[in-house]
C-alpha positions as protocol buffer text, in pm:
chain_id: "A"
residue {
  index: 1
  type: UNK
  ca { x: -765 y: -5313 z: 769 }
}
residue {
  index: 2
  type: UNK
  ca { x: -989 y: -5097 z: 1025 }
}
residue {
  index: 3
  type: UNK
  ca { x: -722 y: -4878 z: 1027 }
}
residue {
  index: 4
  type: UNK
  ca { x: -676 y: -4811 z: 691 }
}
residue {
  index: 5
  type: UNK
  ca { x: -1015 y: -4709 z: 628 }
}
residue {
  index: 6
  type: UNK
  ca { x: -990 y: -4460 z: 921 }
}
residue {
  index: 7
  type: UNK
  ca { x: -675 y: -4283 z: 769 }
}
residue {
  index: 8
  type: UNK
  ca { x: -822 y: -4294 z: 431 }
}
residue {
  index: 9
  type: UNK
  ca { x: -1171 y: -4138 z: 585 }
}
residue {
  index: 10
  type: UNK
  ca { x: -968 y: -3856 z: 804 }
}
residue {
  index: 11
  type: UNK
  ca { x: -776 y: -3822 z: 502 }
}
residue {
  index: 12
  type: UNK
  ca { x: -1094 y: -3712 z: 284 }
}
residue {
  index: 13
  type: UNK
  ca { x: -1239 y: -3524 z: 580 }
}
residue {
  index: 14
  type: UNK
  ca { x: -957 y: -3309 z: 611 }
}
residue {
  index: 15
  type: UNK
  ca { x: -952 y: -3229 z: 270 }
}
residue {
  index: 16
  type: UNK
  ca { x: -1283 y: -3128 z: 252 }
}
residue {
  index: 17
  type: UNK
  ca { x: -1285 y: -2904 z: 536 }
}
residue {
  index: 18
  type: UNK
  ca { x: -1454 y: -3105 z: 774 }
}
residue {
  index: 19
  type: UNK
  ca { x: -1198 y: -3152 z: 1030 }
}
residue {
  index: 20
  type: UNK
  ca { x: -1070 y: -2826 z: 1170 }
}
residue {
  index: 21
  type: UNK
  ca { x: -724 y: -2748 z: 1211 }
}
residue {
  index: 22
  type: UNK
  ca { x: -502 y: -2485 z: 1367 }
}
residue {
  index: 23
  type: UNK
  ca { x: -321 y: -2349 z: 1020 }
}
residue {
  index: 24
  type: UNK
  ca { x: -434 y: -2031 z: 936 }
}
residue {
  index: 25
  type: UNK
  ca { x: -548 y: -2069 z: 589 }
}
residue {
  index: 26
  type: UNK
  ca { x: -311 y: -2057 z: 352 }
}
residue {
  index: 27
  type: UNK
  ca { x: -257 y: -1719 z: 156 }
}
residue {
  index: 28
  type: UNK
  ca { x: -378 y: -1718 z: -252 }
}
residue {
  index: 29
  type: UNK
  ca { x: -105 y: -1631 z: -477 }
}
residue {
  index: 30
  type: UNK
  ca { x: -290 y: -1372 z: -589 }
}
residue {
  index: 31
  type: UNK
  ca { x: -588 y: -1183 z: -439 }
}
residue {
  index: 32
  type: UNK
  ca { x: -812 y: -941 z: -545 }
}
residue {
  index: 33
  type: UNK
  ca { x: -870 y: -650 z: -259 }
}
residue {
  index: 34
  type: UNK
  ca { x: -1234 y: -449 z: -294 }
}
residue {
  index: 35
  type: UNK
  ca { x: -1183 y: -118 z: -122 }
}
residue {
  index: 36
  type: UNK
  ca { x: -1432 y: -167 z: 231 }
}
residue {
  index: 37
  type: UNK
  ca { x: -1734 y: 62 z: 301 }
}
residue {
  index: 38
  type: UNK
  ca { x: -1604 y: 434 z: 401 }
}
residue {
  index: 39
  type: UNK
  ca { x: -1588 y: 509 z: 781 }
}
residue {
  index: 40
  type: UNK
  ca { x: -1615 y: 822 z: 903 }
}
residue {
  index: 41
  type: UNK
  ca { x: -1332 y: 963 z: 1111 }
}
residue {
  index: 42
  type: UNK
  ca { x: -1179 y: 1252 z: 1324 }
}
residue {
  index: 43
  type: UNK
  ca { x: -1538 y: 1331 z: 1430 }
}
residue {
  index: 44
  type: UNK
  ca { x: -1682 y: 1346 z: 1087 }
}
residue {
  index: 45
  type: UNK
  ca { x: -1399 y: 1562 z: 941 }
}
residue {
  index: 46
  type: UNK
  ca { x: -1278 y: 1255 z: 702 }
}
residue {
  index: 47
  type: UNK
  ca { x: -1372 y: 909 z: 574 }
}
residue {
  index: 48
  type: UNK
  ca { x: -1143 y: 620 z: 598 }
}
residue {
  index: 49
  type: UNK
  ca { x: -1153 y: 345 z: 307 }
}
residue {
  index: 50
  type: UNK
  ca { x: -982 y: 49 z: 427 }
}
residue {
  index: 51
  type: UNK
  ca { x: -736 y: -165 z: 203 }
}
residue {
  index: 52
  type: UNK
  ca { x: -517 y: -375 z: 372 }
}
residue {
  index: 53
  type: UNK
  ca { x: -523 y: -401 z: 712 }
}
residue {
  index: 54
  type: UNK
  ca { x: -802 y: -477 z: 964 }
}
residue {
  index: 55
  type: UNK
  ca { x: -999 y: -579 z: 678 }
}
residue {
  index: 56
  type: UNK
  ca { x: -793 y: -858 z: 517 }
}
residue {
  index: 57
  type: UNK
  ca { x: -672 y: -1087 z: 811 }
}
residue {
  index: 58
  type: UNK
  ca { x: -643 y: -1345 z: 542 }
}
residue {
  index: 59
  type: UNK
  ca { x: -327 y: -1158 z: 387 }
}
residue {
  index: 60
  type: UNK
  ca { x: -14 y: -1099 z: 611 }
}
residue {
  index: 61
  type: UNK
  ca { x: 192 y: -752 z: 551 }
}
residue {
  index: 62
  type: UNK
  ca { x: 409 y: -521 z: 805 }
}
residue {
  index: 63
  type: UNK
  ca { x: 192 y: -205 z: 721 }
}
residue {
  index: 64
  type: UNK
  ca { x: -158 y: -136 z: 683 }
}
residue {
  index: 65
  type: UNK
  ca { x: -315 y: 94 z: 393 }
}
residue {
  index: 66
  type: UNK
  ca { x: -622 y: 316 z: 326 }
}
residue {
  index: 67
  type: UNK
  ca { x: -794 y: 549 z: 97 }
}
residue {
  index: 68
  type: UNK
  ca { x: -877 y: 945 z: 326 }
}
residue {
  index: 69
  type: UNK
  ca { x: -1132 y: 1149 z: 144 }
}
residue {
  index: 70
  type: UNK
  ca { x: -1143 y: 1512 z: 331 }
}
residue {
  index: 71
  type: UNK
  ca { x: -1430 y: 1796 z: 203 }
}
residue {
  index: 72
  type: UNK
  ca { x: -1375 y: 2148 z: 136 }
}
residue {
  index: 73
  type: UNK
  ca { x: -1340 y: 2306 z: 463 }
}
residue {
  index: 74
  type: UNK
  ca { x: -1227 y: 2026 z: 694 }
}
residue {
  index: 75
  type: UNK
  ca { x: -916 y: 1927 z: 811 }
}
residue {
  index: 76
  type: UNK
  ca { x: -820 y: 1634 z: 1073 }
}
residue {
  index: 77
  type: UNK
  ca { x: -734 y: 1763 z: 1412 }
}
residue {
  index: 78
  type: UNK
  ca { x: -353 y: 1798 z: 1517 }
}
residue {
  index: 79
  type: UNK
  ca { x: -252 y: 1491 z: 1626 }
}
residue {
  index: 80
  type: UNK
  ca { x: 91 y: 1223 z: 1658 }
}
residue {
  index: 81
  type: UNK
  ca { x: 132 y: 818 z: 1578 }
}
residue {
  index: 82
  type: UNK
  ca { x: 369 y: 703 z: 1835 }
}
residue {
  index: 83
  type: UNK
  ca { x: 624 y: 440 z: 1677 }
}
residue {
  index: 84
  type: UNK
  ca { x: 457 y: 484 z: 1341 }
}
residue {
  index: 85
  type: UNK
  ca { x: 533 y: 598 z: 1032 }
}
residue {
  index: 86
  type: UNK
  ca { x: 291 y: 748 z: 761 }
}
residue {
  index: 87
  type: UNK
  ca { x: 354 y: 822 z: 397 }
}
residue {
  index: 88
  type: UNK
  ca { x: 98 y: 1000 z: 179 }
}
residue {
  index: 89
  type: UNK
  ca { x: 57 y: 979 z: -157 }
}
residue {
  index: 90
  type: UNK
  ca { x: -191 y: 1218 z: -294 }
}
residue {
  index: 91
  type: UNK
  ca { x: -387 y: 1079 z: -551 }
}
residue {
  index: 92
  type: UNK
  ca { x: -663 y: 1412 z: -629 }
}
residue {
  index: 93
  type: UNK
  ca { x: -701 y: 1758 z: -467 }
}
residue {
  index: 94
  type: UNK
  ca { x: -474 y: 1989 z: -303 }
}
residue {
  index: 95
  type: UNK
  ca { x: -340 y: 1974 z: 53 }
}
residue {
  index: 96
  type: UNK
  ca { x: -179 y: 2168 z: 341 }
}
residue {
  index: 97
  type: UNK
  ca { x: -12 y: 1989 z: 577 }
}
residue {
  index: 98
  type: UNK
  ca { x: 105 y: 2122 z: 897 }
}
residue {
  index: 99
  type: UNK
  ca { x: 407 y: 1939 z: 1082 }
}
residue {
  index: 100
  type: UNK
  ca { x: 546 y: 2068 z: 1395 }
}
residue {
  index: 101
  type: UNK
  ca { x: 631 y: 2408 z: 1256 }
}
residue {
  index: 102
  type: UNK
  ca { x: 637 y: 2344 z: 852 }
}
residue {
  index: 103
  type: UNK
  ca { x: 339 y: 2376 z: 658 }
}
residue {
  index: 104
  type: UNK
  ca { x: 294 y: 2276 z: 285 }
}
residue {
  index: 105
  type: UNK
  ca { x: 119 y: 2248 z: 18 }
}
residue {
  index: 106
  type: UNK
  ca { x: 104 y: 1911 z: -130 }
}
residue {
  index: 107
  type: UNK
  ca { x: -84 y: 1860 z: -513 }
}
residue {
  index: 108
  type: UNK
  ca { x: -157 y: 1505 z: -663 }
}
residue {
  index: 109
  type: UNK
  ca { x: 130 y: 1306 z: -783 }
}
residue {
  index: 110
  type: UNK
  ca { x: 335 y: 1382 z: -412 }
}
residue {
  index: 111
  type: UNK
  ca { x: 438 y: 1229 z: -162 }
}
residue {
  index: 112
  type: UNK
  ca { x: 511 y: 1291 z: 196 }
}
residue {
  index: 113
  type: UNK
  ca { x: 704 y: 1043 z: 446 }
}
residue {
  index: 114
  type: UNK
  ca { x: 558 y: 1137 z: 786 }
}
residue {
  index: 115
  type: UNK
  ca { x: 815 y: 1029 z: 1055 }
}
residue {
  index: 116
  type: UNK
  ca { x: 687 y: 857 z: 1414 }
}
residue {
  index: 117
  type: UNK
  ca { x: 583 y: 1114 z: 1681 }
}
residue {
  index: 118
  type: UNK
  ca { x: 570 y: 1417 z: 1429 }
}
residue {
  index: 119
  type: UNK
  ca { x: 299 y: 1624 z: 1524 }
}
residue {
  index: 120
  type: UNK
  ca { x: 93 y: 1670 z: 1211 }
}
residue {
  index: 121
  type: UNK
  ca { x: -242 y: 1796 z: 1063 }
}
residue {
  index: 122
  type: UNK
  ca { x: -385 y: 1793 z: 705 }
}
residue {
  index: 123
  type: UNK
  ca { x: -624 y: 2012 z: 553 }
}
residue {
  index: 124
  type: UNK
  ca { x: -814 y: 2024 z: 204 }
}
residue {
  index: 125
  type: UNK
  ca { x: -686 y: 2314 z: 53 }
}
residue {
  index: 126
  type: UNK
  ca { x: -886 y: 2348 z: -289 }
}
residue {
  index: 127
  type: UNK
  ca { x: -1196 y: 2359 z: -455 }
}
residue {
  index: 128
  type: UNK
  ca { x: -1246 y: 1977 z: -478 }
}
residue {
  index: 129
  type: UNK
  ca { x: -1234 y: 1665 z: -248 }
}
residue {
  index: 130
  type: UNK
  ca { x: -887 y: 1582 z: -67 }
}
residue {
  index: 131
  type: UNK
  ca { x: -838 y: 1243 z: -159 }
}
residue {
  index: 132
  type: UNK
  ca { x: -486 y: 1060 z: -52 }
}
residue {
  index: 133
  type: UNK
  ca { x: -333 y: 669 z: -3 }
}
residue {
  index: 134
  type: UNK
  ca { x: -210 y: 604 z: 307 }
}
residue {
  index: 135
  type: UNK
  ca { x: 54 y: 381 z: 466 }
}
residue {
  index: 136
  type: UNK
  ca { x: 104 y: 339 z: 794 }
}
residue {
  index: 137
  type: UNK
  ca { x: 374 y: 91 z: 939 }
}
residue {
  index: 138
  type: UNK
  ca { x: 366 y: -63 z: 1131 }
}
residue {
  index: 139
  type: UNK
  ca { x: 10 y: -141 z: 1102 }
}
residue {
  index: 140
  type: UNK
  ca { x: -195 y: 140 z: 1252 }
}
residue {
  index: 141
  type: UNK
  ca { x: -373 y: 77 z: 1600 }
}
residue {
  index: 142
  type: UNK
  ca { x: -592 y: 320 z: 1768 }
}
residue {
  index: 143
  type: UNK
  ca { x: -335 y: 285 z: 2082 }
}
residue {
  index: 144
  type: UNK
  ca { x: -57 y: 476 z: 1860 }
}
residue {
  index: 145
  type: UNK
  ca { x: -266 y: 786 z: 1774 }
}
residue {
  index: 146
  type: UNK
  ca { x: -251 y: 1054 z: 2010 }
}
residue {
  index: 147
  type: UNK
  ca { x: -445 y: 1374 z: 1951 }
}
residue {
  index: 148
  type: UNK
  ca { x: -206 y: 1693 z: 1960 }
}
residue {
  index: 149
  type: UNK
  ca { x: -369 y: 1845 z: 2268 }
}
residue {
  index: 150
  type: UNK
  ca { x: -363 y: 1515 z: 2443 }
}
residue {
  index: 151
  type: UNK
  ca { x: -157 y: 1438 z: 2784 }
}
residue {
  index: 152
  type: UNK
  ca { x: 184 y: 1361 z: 2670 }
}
residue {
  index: 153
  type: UNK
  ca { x: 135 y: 1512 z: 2327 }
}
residue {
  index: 154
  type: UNK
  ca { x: 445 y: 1737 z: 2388 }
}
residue {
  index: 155
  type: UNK
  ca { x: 663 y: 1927 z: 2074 }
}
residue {
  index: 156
  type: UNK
  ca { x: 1001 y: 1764 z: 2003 }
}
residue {
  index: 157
  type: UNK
  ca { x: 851 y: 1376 z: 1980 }
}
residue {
  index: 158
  type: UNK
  ca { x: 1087 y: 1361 z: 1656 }
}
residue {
  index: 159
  type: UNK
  ca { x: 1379 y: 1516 z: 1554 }
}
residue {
  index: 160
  type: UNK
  ca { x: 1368 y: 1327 z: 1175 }
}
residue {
  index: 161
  type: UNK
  ca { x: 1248 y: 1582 z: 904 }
}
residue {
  index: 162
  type: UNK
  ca { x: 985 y: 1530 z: 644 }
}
residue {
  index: 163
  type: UNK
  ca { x: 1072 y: 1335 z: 321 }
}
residue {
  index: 164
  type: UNK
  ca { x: 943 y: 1512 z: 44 }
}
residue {
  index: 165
  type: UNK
  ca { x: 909 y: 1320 z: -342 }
}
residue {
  index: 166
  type: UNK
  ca { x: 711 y: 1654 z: -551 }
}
residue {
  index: 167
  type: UNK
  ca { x: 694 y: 1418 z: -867 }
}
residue {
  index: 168
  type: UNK
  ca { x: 644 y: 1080 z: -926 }
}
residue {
  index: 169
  type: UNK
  ca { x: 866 y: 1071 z: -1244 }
}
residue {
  index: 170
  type: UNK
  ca { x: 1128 y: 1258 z: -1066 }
}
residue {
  index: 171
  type: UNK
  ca { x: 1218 y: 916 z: -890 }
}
residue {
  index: 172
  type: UNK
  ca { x: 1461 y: 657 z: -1021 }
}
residue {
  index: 173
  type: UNK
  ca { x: 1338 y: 482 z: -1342 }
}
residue {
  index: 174
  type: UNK
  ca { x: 1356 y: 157 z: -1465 }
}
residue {
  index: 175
  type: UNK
  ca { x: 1227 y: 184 z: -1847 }
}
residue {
  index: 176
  type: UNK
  ca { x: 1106 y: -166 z: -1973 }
}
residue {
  index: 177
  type: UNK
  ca { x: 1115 y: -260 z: -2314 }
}
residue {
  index: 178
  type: UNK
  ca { x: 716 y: -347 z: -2273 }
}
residue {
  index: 179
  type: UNK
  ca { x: 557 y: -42 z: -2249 }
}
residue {
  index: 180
  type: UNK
  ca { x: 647 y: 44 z: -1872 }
}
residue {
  index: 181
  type: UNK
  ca { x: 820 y: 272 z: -1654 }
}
residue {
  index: 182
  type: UNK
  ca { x: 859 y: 209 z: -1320 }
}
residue {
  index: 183
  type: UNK
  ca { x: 989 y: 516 z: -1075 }
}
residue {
  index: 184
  type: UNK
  ca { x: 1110 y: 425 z: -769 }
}
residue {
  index: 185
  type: UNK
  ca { x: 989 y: 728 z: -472 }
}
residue {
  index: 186
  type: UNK
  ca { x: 1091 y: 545 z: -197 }
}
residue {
  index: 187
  type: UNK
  ca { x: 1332 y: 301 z: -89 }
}
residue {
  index: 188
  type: UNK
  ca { x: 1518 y: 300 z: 212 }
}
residue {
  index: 189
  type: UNK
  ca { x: 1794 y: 17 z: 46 }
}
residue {
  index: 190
  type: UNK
  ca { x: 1830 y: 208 z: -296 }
}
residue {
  index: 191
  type: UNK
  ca { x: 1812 y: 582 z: -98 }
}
residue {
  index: 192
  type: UNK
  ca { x: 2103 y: 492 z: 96 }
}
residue {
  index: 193
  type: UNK
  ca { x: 2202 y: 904 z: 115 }
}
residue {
  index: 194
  type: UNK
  ca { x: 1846 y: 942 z: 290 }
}
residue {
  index: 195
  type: UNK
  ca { x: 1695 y: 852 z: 594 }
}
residue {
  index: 196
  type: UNK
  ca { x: 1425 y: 649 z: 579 }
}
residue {
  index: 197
  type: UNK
  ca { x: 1266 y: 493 z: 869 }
}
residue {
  index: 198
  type: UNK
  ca { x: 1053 y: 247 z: 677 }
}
residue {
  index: 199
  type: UNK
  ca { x: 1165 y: -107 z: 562 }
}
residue {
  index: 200
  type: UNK
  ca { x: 912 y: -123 z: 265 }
}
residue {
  index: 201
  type: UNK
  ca { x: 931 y: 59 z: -101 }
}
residue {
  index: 202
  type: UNK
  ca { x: 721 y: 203 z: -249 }
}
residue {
  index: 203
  type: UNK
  ca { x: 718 y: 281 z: -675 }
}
residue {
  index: 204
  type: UNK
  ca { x: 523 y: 470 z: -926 }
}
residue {
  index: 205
  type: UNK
  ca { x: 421 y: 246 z: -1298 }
}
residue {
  index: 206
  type: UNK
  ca { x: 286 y: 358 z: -1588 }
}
residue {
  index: 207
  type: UNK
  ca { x: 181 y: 82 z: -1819 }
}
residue {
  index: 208
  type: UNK
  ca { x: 72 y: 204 z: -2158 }
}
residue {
  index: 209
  type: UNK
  ca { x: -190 y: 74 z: -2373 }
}
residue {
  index: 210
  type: UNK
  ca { x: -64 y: -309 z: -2406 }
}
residue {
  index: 211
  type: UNK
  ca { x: 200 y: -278 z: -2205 }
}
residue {
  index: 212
  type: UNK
  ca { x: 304 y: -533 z: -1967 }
}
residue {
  index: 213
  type: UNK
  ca { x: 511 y: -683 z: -1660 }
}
residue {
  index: 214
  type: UNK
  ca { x: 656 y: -1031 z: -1803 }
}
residue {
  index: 215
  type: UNK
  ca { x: 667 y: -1305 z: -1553 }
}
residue {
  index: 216
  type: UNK
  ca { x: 823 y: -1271 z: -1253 }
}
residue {
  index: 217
  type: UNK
  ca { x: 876 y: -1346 z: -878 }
}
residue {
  index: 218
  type: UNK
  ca { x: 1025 y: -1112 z: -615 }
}
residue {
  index: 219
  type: UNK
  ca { x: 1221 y: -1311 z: -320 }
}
residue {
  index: 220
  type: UNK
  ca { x: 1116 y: -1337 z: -24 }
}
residue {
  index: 221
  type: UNK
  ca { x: 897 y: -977 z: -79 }
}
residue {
  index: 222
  type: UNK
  ca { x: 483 y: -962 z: -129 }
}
residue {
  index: 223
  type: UNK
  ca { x: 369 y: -723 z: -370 }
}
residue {
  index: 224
  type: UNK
  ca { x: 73 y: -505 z: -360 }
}
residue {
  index: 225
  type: UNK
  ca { x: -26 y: -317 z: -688 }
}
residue {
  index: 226
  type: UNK
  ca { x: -274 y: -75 z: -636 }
}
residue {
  index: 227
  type: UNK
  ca { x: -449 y: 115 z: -946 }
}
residue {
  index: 228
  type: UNK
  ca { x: -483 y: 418 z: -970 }
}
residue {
  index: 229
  type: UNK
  ca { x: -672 y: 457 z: -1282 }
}
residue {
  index: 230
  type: UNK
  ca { x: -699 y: 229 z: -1578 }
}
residue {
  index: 231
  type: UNK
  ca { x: -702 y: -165 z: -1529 }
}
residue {
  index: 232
  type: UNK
  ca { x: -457 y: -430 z: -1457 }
}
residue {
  index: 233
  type: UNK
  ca { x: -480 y: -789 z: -1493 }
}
residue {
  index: 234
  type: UNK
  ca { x: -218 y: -1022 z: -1291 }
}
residue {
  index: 235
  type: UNK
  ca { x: -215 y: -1392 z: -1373 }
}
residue {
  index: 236
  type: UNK
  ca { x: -31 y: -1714 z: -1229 }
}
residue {
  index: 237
  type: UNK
  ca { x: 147 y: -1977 z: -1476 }
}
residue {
  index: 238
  type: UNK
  ca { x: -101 y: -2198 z: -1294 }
}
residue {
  index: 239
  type: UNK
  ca { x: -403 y: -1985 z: -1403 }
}
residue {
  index: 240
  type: UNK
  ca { x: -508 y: -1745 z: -1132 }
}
residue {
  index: 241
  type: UNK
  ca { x: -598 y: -1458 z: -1332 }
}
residue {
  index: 242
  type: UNK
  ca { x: -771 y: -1168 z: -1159 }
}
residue {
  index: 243
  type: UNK
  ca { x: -833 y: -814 z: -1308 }
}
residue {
  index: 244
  type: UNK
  ca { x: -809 y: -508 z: -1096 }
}
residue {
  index: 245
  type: UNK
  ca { x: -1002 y: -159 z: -1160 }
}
residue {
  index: 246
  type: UNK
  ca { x: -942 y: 212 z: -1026 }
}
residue {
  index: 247
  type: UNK
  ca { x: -934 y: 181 z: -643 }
}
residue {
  index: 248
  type: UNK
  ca { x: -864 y: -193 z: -583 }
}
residue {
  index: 249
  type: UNK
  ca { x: -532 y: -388 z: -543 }
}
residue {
  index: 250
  type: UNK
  ca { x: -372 y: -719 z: -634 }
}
residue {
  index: 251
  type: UNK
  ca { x: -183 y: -826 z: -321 }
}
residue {
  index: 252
  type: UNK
  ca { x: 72 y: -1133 z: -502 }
}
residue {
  index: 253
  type: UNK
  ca { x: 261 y: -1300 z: -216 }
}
residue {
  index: 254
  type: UNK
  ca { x: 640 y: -1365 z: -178 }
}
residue {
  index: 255
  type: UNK
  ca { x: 800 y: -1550 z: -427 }
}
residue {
  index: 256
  type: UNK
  ca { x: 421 y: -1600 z: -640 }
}
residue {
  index: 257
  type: UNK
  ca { x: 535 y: -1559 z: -1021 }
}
residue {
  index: 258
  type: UNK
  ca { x: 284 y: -1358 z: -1185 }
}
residue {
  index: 259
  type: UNK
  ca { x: 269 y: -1145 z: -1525 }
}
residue {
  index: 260
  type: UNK
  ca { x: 81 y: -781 z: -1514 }
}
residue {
  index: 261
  type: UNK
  ca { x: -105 y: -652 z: -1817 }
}
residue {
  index: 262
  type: UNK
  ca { x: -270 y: -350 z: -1889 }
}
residue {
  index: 263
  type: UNK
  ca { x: -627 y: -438 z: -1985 }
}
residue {
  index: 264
  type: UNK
  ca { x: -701 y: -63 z: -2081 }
}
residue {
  index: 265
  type: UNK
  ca { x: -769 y: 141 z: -2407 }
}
residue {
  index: 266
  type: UNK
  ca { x: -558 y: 421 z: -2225 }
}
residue {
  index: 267
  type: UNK
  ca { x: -273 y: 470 z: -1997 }
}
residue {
  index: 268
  type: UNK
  ca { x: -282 y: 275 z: -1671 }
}
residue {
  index: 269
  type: UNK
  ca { x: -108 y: 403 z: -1319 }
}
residue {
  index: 270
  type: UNK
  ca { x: -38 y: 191 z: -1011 }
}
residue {
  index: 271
  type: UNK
  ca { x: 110 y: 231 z: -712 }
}
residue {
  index: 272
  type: UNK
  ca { x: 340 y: -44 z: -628 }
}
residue {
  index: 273
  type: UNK
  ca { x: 410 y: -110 z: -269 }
}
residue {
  index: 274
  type: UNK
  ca { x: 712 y: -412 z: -229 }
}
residue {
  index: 275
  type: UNK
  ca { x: 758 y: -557 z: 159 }
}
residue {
  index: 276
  type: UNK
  ca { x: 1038 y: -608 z: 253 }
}
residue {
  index: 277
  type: UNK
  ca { x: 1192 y: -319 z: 18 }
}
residue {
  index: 278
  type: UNK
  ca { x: 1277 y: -475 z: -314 }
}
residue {
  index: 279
  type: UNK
  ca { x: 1604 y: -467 z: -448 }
}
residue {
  index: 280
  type: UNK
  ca { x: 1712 y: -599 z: -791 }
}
residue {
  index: 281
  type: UNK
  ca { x: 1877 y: -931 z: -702 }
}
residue {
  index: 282
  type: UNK
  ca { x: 1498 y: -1021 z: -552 }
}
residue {
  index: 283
  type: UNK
  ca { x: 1354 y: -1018 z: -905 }
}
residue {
  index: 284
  type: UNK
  ca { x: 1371 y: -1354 z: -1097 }
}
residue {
  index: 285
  type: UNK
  ca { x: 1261 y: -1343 z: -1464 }
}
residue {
  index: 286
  type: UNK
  ca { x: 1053 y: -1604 z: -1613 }
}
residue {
  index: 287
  type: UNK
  ca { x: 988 y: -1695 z: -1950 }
}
């Protein structure tokens, strides 16, 4: 009898959170990410607004992703991530970015696949604020940046050349009957003819006024929907319903069934960031 009161009273215990264990907490569904506080970097040439990364241990991804805001007149030094890859994504302003001995110019809507060890610098190049997305996988550590004048810093780190997407809608599209397009910029499954040395895709959606995303799960893939501009709102069949505004990002975790909506008067863009890449046989429709 003594016993069973002792299970039953652990039992309640746990479940309230009074007895610690050693499972990480389990990851929601479907979480809302807040962009952090802005952190200066590169000696006050830059700020960095965390995404994912550092700043949500709670939710487990093979890349880490920020928001860089650079003024008129600065640029970050020259410098190299050592077994990382970046991709950029610029989201307002102009660019020039100089790798090894290419420079371009880069407008909003491109993107640019950085490979590891390239030795790289980026400049605002207009009248307004630089302001870019970007992904670095794995997740970026201070021990893989090395500043271009650095011991070991040498030319000839990589011999992989940029990737280069100059329009969003110039990628694949998947038309939905719903009031989206989705365009696919990178995949390194789909892009078989191109190298790509990142295992995550990365997409483009436009969801017009009412459009939507009907339920569905991706396999064995989380997906992170960042917005652009406009507003989203993801929901659960269980009822987890969150809405998500210009600079946040619904993170929905493998195999979570969800439904997107636009929530806006006016078009909405997102980014759409799948890990692994996603590949058609991973989506499951629900109705």
């Amino acid at each position: 009898m003594y016993r069973i009161v002792i299970l039953i009273l652990a039992f309640i215990l746990l479940s309230s959170g009074c007895i610690a264990t050693d499972k990480p907490p389990m990851e929601a569904g479907v979480s809302l990410i807040a962009p952090s506080d802005p952190v200066s970097i590169f000696d006050g040439q830059a700020t960095y607004t965390g995404i994912i990364g550092e700043e949500t241990p709670q939710i487990q991804t093979n890349y880490s992703m920020g928001l860089v805001v650079i003024a008129p007149g600065n640029a970050t030094p020259p410098h190299r991530l050592i077994n990382a890859t970046e991709l950029v994504y610029v989201l307002d302003g102009e660019a020039k970015i100089c790798c090894e001995n290419e420079t371009l110019e880069v407008r909003e809507g491109e993107t640019i696949l950085l490979p590891e060890g390239m030795l790289q610098s980026i400049a605002q190049a207009g009248e307004t604020d630089l302001r870019y997305i970007t992904v670095i996988q794995p997740p970026f550590t201070p021990a893989v940046e090395i500043l271009g004048d650095a011991p070991g810093a040498i030319d000839g780190v990589t011999d992989r050349a940029l990737l280069v997407v100059a329009d969003p809608r110039e990628g694949t599209e998947w038309s939905l009957e719903t009031g989206v397009a989705v365009h696919t910029l990178i995949n390194p499954v789909l892009m078989n003819m191109t190298e790509t040395p990142i295992d995550y895709s990365i997409a483009y959606v436009e969801l017009l006024p009412g459009g939507y995303l009907r339920y569905d799960g991706i396999l064995g893939s989380s997906d992170l929907l960042y917005v652009i501009d406009g507003e989203i709102e993801v929901s659960t069949p269980l009822g987890e319903t969150i809405r998500v505004s210009p600079g946040s990002a619904a993170h929905i975790r493998p195999d979570q069934v969800k439904e997107t909506r636009n929530t806006a008067d006016s078009t909405t863009r997102i980014l759409s960031l799948i890990d692994p890449a996603w590949t058609p046989e991973k989506t499951s429709l629900f109705e």
